[in-house]
KEKOLSE-313803 format. One record per residue: residue in one letter; z, x, y of N, C-alpha, C in turn. Coordinates in steps of 0.02 Angstrom, whole numbers, padded with zeros to 5 digits, always signed. Atoms other than C-alpha are relative to their C-alpha. Layout:
BEGIN
AZXYZXYZXY
...
% end
This chain:
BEGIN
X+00045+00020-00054+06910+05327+03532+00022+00034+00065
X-00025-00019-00049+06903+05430+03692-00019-00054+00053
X+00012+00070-00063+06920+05297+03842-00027+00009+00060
X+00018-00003-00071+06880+05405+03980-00009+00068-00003
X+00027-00055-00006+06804+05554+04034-00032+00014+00076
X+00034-00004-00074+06749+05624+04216+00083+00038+00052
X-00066-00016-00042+06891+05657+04365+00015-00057+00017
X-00009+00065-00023+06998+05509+04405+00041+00007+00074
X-00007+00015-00054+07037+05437+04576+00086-00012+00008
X-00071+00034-00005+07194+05334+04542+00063+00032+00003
X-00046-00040+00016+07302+05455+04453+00036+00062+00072
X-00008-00055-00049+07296+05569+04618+00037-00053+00040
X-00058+00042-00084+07395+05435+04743+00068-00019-00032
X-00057+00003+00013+07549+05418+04653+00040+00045-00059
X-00025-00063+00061+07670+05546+04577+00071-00069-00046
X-00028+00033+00025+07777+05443+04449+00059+00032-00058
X-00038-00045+00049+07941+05493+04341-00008-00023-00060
X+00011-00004+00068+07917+05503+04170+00069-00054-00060
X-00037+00035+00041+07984+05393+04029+00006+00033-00059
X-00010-00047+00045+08067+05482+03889-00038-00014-00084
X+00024+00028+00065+07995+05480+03697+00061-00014-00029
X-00048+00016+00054+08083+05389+03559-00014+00057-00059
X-00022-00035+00069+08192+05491+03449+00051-00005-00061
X-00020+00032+00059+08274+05393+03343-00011-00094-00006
X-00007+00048-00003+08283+05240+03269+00025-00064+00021
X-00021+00048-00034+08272+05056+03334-00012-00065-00027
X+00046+00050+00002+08270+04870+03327+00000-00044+00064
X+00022+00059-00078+08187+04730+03449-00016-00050-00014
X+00029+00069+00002+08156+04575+03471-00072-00015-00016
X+00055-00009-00024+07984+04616+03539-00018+00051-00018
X+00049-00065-00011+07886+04779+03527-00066-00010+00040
X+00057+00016-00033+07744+04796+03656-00020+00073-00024
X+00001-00074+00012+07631+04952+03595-00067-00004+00045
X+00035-00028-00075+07534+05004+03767+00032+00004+00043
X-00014+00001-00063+07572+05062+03923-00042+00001+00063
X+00061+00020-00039+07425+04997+04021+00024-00051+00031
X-00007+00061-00043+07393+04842+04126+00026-00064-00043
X-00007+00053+00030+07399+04751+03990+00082-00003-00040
X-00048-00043+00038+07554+04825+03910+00043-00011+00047
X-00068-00010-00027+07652+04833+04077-00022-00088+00032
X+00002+00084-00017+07595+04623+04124+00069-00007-00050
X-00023+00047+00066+07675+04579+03940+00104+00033+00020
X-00086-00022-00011+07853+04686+03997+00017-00028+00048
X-00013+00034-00068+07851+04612+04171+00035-00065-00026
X-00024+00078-00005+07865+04425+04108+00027+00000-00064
X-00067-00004+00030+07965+04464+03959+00059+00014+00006
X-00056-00007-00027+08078+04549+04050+00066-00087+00051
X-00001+00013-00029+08109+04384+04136+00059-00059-00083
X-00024+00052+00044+08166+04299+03973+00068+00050-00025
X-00064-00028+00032+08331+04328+03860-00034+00064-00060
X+00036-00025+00068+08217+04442+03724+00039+00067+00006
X-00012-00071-00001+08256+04622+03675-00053+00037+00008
X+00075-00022+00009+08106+04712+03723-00007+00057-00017
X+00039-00077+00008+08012+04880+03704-00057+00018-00007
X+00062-00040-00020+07869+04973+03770+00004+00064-00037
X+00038-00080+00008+07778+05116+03691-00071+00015+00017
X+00036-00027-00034+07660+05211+03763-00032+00073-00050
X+00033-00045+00036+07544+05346+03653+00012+00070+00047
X+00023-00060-00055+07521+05463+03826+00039-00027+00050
X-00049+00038-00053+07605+05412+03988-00042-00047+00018
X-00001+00057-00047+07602+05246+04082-00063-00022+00020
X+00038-00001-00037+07448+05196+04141-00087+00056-00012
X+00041-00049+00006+07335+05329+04072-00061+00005-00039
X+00062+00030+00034+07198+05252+03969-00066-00014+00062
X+00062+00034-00049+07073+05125+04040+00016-00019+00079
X-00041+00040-00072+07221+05070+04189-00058+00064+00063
X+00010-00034-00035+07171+05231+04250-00064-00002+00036
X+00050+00003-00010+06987+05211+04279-00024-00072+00040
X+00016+00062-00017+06983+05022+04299-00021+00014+00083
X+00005-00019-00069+06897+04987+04484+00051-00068+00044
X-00044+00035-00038+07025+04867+04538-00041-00068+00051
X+00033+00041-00040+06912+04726+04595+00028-00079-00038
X-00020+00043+00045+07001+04549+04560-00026-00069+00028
X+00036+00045-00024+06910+04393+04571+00026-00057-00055
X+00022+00065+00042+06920+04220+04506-00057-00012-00047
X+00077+00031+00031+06737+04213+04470+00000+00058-00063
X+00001-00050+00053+06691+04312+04301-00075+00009-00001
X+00071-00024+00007+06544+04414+04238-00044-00066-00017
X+00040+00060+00031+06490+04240+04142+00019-00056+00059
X-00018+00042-00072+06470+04114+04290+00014-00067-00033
X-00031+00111+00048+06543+03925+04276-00044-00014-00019
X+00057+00060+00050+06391+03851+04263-00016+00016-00070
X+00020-00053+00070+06350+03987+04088+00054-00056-00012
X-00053+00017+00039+06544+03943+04046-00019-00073-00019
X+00000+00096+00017+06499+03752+04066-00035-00022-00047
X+00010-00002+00099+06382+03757+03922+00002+00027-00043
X-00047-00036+00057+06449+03883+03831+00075-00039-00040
X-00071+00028+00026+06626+03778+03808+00032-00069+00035
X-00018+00099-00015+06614+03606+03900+00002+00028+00094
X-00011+00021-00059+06627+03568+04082+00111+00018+00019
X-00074+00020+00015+06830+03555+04058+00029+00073+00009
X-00030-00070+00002+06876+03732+03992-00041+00042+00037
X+00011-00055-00063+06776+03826+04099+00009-00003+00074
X-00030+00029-00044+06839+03740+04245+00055+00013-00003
X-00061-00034+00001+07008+03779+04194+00006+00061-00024
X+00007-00079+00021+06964+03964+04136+00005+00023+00080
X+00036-00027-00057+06894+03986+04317+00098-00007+00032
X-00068+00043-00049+07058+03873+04398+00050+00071-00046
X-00040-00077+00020+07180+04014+04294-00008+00050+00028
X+00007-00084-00053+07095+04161+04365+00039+00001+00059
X-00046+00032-00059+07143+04084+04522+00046-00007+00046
X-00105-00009-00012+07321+04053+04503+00004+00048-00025
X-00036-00060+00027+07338+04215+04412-00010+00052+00062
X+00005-00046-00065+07273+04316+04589+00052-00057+00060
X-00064+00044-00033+07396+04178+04681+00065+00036-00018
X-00068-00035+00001+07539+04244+04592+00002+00077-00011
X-00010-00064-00025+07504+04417+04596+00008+00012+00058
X+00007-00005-00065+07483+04419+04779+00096-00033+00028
X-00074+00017-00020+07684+04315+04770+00029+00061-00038
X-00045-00035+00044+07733+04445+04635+00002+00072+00038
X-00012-00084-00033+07685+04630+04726+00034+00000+00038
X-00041-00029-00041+07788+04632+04873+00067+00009-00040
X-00080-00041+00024+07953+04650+04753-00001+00043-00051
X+00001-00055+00029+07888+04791+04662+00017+00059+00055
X-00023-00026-00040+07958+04957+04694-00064+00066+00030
X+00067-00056-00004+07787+05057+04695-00036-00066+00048
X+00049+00048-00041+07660+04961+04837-00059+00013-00045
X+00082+00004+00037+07484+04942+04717-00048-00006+00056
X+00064-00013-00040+07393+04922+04872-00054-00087-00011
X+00004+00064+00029+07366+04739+04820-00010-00035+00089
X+00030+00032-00043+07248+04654+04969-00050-00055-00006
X+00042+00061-00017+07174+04478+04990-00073+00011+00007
X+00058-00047-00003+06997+04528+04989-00053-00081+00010
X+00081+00036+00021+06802+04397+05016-00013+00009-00068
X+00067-00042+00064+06684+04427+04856-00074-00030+00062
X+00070+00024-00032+06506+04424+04925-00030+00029-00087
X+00007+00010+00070+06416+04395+04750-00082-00018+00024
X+00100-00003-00025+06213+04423+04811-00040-00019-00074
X+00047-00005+00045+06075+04369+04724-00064+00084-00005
X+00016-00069-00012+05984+04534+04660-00089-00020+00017
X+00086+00043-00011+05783+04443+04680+00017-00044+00021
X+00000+00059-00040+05749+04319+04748-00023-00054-00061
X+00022+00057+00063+05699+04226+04558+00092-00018+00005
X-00063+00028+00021+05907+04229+04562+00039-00056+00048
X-00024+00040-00035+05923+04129+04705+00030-00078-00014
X+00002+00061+00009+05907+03956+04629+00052+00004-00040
X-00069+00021+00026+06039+03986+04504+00070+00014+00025
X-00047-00014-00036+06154+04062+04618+00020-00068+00032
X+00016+00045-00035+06118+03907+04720+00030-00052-00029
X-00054+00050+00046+06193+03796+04566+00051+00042-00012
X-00086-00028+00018+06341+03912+04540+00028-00031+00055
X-00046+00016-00078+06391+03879+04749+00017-00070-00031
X-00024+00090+00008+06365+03686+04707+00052-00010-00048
X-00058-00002+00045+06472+03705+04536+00065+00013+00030
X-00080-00039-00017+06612+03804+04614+00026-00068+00073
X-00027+00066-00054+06614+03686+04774+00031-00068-00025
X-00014+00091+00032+06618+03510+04675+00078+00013-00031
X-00070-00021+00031+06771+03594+04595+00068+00056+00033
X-00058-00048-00046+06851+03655+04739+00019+00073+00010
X-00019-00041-00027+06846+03822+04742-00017+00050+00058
X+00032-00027-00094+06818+03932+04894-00060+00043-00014
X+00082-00057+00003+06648+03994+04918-00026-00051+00048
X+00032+00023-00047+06543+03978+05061-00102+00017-00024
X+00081-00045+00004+06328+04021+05050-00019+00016+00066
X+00028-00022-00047+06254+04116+05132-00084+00008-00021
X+00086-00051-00001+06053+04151+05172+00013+00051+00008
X+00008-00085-00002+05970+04302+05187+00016+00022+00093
X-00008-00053-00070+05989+04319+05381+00095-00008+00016
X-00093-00018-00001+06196+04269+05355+00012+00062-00022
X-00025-00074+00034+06194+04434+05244-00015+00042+00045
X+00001-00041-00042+06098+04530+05350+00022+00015+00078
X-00058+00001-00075+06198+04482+05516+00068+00034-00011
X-00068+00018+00010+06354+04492+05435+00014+00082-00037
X-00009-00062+00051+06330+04652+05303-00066+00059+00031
X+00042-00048-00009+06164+04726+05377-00049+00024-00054
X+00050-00006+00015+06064+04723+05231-00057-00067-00038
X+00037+00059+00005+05941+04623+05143-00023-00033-00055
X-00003+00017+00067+05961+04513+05000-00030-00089+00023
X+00036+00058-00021+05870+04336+04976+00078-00045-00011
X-00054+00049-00014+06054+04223+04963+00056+00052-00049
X-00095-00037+00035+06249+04257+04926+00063-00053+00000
X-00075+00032-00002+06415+04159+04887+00055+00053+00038
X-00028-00043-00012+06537+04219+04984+00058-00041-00024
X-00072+00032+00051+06721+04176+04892+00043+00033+00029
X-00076-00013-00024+06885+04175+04962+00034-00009-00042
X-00049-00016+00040+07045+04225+04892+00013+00050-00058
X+00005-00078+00075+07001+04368+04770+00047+00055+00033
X-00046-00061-00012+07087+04533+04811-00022+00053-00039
X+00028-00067+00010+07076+04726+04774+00078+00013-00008
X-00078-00025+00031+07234+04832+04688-00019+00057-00026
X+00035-00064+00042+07240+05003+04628+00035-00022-00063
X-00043+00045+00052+07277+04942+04449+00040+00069-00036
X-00034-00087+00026+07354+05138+04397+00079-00035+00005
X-00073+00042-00034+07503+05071+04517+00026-00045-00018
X-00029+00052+00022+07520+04912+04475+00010+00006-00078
X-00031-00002+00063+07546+04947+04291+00058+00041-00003
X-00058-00022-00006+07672+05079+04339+00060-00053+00038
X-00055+00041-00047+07768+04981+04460+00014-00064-00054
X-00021+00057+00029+07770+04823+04347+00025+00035-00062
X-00081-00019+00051+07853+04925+04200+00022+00022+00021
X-00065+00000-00032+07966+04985+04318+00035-00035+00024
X-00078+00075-00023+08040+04809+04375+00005-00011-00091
X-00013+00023+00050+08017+04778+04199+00068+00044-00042
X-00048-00058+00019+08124+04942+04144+00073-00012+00051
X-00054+00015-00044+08242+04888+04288+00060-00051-00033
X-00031+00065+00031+08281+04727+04185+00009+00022-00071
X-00027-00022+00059+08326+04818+04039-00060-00008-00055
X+00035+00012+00029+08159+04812+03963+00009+00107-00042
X+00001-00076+00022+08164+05007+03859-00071+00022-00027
X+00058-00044-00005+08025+05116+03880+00016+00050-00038
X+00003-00061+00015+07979+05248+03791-00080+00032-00013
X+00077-00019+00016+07804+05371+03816-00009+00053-00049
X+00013-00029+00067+07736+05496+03707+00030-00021-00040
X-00020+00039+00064+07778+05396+03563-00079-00048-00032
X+00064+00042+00039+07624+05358+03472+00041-00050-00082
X-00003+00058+00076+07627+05223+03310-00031+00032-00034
X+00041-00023+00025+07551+05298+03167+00018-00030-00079
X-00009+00025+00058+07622+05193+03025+00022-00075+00001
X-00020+00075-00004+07651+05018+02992+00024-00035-00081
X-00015+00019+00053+07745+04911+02862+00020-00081+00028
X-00029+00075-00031+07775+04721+02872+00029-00048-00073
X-00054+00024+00043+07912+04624+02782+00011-00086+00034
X-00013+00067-00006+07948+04433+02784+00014-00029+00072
X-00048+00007-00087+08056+04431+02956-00032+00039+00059
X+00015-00052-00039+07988+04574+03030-00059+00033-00020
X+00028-00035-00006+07883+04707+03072+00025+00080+00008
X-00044-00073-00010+07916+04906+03055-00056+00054+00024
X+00053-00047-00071+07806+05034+03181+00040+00061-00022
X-00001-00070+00008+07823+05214+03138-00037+00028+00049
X+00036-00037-00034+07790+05339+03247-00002+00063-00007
X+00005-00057+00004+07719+05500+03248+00058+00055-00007
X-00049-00041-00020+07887+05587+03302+00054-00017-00067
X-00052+00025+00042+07970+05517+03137+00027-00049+00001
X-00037+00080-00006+08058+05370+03209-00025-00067-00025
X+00031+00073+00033+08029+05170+03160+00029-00043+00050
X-00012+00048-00071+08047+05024+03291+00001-00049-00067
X+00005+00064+00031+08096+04868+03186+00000-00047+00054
X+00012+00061-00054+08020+04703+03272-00012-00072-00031
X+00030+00088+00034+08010+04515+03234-00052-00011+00015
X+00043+00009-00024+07863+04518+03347-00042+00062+00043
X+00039-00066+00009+07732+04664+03381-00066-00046+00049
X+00084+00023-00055+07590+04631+03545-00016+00065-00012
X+00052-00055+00008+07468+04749+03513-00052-00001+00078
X+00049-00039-00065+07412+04805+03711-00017+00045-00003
X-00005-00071-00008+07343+04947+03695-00085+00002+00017
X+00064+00039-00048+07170+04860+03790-00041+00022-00069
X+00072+00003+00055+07003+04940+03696+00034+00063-00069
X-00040-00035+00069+07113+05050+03570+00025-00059-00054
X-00020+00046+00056+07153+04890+03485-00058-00021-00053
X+00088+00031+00049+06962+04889+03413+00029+00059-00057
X+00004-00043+00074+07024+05044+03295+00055-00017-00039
X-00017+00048+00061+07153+04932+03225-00004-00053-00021
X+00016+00076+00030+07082+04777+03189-00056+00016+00052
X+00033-00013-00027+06909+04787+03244-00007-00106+00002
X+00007+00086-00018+06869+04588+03324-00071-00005+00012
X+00079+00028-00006+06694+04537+03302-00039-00027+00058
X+00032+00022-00074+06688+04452+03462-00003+00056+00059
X-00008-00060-00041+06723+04609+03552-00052+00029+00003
X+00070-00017+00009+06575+04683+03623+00020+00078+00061
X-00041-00058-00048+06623+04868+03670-00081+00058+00029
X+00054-00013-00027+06488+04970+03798+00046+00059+00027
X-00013-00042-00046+06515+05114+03917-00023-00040+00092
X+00008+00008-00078+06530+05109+04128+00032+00048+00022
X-00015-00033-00026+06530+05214+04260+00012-00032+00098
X-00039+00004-00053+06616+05238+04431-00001+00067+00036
X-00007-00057-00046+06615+05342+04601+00067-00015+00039
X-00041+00016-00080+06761+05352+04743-00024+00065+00036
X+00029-00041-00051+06685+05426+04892+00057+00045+00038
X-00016-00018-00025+06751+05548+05011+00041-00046+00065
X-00030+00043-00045+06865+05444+05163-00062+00003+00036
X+00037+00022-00073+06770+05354+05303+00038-00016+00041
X-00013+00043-00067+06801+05294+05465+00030-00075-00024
X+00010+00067+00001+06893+05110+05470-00057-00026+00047
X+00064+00015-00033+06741+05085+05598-00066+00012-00047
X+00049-00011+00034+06644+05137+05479-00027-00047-00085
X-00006+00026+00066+06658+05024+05334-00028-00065+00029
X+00030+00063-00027+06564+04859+05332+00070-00072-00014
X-00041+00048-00054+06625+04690+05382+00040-00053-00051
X-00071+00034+00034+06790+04627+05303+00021+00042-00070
X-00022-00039+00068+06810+04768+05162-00007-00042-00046
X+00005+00028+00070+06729+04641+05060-00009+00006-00080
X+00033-00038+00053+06714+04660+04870-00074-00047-00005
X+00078+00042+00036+06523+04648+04807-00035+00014-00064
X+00035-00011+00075+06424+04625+04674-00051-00056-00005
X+00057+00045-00016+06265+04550+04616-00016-00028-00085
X+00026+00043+00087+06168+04450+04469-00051+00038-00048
X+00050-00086+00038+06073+04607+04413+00052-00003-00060
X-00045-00011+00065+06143+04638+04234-00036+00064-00044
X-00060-00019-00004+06211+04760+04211-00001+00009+00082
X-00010-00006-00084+06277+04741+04400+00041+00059+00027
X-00059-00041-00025+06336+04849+04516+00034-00031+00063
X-00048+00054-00061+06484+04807+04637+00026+00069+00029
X-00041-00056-00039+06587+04911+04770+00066-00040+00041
X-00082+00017-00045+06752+04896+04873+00012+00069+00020
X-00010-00064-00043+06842+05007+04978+00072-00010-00027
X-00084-00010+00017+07032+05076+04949+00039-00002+00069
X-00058-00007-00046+07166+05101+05057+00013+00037+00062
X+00001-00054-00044+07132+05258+05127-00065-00009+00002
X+00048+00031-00021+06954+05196+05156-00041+00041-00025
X+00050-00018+00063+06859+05257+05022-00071-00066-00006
X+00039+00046+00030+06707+05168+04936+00009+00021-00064
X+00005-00030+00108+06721+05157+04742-00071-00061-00013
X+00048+00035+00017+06562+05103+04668-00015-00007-00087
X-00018-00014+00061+06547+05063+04477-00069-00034-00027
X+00029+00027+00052+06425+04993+04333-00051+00032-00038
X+00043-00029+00033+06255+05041+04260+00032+00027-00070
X-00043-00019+00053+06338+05016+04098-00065+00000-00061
X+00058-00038+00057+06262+05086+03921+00039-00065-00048
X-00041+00006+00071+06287+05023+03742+00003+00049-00037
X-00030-00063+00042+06366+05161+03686+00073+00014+00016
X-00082-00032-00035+06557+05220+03683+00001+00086-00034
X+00001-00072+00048+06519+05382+03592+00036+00047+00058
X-00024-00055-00042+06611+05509+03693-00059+00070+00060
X+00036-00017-00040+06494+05631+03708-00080-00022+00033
X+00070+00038-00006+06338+05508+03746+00052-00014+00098
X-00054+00003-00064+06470+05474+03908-00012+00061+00036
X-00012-00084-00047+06489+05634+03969-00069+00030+00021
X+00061-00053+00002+06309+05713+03932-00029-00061+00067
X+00044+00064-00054+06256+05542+04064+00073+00013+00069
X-00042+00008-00080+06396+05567+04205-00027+00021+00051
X+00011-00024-00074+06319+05674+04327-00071-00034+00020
X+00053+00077+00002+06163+05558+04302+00031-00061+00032
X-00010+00075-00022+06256+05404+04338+00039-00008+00049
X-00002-00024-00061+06341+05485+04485-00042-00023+00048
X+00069-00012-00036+06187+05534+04558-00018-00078+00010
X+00058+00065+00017+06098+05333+04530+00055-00041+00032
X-00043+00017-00046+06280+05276+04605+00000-00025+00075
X-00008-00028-00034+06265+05366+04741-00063-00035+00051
X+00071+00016-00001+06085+05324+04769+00015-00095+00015
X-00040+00061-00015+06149+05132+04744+00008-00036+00040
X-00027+00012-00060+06257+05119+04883-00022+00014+00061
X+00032-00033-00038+06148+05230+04987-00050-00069+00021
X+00061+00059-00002+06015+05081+04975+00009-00053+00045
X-00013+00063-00019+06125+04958+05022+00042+00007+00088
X-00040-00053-00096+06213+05085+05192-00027+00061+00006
X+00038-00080+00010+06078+05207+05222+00043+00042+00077
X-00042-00022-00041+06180+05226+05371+00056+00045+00022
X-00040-00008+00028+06320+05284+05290+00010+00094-00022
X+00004-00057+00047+06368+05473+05252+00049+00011-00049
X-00022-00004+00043+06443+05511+05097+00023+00032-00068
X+00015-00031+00073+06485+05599+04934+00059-00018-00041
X-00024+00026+00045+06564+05557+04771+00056+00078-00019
X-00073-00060+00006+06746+05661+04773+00019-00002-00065
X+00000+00013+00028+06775+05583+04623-00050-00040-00053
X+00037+00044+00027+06668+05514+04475+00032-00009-00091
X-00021-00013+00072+06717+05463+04290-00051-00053-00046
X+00043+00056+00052+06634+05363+04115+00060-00010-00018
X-00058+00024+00053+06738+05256+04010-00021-00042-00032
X+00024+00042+00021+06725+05135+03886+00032-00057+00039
X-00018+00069-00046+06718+04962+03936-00004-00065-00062
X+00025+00072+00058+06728+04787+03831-00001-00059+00050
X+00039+00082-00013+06675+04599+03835+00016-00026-00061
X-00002+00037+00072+06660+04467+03729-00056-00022+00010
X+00071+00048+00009+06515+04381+03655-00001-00072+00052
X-00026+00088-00020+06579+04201+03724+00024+00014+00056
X-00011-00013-00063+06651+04295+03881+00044-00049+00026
X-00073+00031+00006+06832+04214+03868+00048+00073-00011
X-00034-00034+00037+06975+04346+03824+00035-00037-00037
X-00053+00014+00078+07092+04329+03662+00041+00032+00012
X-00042-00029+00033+07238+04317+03594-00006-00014-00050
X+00030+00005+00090+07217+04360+03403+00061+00002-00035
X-00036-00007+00046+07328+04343+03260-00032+00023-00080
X+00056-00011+00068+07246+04406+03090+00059+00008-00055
X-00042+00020+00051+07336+04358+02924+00009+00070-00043
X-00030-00092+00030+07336+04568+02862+00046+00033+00046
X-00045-00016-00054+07441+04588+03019+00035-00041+00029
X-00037+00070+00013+07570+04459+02993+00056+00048+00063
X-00041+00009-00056+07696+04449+03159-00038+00059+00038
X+00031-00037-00057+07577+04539+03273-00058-00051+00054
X+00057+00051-00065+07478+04453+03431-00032+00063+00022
X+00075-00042-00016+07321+04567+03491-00011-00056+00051
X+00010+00026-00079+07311+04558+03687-00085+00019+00021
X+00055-00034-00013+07121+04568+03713-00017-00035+00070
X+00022+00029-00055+07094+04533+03895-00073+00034+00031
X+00065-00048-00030+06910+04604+03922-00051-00041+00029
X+00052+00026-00049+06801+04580+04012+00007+00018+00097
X-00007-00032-00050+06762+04624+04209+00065-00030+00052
X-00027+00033-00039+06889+04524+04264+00100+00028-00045
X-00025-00018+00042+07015+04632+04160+00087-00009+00019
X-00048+00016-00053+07168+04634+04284+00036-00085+00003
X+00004+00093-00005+07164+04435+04299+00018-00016-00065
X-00014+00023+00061+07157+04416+04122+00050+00017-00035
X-00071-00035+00035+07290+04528+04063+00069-00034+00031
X-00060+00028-00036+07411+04439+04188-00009-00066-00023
X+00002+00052+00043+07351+04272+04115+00029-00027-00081
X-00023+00018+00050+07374+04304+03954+00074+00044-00044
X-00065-00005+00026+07526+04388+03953+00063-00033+00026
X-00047+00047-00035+07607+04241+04038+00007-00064-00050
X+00002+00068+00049+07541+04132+03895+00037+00028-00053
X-00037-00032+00055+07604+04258+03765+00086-00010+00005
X-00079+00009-00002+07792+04247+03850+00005-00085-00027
X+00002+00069+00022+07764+04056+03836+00022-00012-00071
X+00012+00029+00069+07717+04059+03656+00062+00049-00019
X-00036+00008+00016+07855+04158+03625+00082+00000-00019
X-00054+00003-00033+08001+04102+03716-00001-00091-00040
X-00003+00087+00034+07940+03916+03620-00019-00056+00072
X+00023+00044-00043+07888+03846+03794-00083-00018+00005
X+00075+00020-00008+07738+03724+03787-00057-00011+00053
X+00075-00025-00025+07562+03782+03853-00044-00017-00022
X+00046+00014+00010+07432+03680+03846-00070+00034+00004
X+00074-00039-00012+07305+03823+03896+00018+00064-00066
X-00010-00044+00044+07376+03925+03760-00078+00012-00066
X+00052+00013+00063+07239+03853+03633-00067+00021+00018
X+00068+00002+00000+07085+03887+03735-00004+00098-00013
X+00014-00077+00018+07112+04088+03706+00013+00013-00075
X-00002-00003+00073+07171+04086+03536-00039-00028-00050
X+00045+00018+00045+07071+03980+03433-00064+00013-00006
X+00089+00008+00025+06890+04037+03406+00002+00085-00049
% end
């Protein structure tokens, strides 16, 4: 599966030193096989326990989906509470939402003692209705999210257009979300993790597997074998070509980062946005005061069905954002496709499957991908360090 295709943004703001390949044989406690977001969460908070760990990495650090991701992190998810509330009770989607939450809470305590800055900022969401038919359910999401405490204000249409300048019929606006370049933050967090004696190693692909009573045995391309009692399979939407998961619902999306603007020039609070259009598009600004704009997603991951549509979905981007800041001058310095996943039920998993005995499958998908991967590789140390997690059950079981 190719994951990505186009020019990427991220990879250009930080030069990073290289982690060596494994060339001989090992054993671990743990084995983590990714070096993504999801891959460098699960080393972060293992590193934190007594375990023996180990990261492998196919390509370097970060260089999959991390790379592309648009770094937009929110509490709220593509499937809104009220959906979640009859999709899975009143209860768990209330505490799905409340997790997101605390998982952008403790990122925001955890970045300042990394040694790379991610660029990790407190951010609004403004979350527009795209018609005005979406108003009324927007209208019960505010009331949902309010009765349950979380921050969101509404706005009418002349709050938006005072406030943002253009013109949408109503909007939630939500406090406490945040923006991160997630490239960084997966490097920097397996580097505290590598600090704490977690052992890295990249170019080292897996290309064989054997499993025995106690353990697990990982072959890799280069000849070597990693013996593990326990095997997380991060390796984000590469985990569909070994164990494909039914609930997994894998698509394509695309993404611009503009040329720098003016900080005068950027609208009011570098909020992130996004709307109830489906497939939606959202934007944010970076650091160096960019706009990245992303979605108009396909069902397709075919490679070249990706590529032959980029300078198309550029262009319709571009066009997009133009709509919403005709004001605005601009061009797309950068643009890329990639695949993207979800789930049917629009929860992430953790999987166990009885042909892949001592392995956990980290599937954190969905748009809220960042959030989830730090969630559930906080439940994964939990489950297995033997400390009890009552939220452990609502990702694993279905």
């Amino acid at each position: 599966m190719e994951i990505r295709s186009g020019t990427f943004f991220w990879p250009e703001t930080v030069t990073h030193k290289p982690y060596p390949a494994l060339d001989m044989d090992i054993c671990c406690d743990v084995l983590i096989i990714g070096g993504g977001e999801s891959g460098a969460h699960c080393a972060y908070f293992l590193s934190e326990t007594d375990l023996n760990v180990v990261l492998v990495e196919m390509d370097r650090a970060g260089c999959g989906s991390s790379s592309i991701n648009t770094g937009l992190l929110q509490y709220s998810n593509d499937k809104m509470l009220t959906a979640c509330s009859n999709s899975f009770g009143r209860e768990t989607a209330v505490r799905h939402y409340r997790l997101c939450e605390l998982a952008l809470k403790g990122l925001d305590k955890l970045v300042p003692s990394l040694s790379i800055n991610p660029d990790f900022k407190i951010r609004e969401s403004l979350y527009y209705a795209s018609e005005e038919a979406d108003a009324e359910a927007l209208r019960k999401e505010y009331d949902m999210l309010k009765k349950h405490f979380f921050q969101a204000e509404w706005l009418s249409a002349s709050d938006i257009k005072r406030m943002y300048g253009f013109n949408k019929p109503a909007a939630i606006l939500s406090g406490g979300d945040a923006e991160v370049n997630p490239f960084k933050l997966a490097l920097s967090l397996i580097d505290a993790a590598a600090a704490r004696g977690v052992r890295v190693f990249e170019k080292t692909e897996i290309n064989g597997r054997k499993f025995e009573e106690s353990h697990a045995v990982m072959y890799t391309a280069g000849g070597a074998s990693i013996k593990a009692k326990k095997v997380i399979m991060a390796a984000g939407y590469r985990n569909q070509e070994i164990r494909c998961e039914k609930n997994a619902v894998m698509s394509s999306t695309y993404a611009i980062a503009t040329n720098r603007l003016k900080e005068k020039e950027i609208w009011h609070g570098k909020t992130l946005i996004w709307e109830t259009a489906r497939p939606y598009l959202y934007l944010r600004t970076t650091a160096d005061n960019r706009i990245i704009a992303g979605g108009l997603d396909e069902k397709t991951i075919e490679a070249e069905k990706i590529d032959a549509k980029l300078i198309h979905k550029k262009d319709q981007l571009l066009m997009e954002v133009k709509k919403l800041f005709p004001e605005l001058k601009f061009e797309a310095e950068y643009f890329w496709g990639g695949v993207f996943g979800s789930t049917h039920d629009g929860l992430p998993m953790i999987k166990e499957y009885p042909e892949l005995p001592h392995c956990l499958f980290l599937l954190g998908y969905g748009g809220n991908g960042t959030i989830c991967s730090y969630m559930l590789a906080s439940l994964i140390r939990d489950l297995l360090t033997g400390k009890q997690n009552d939220d452990l059950q609502m990702y694993m079981q279905r």
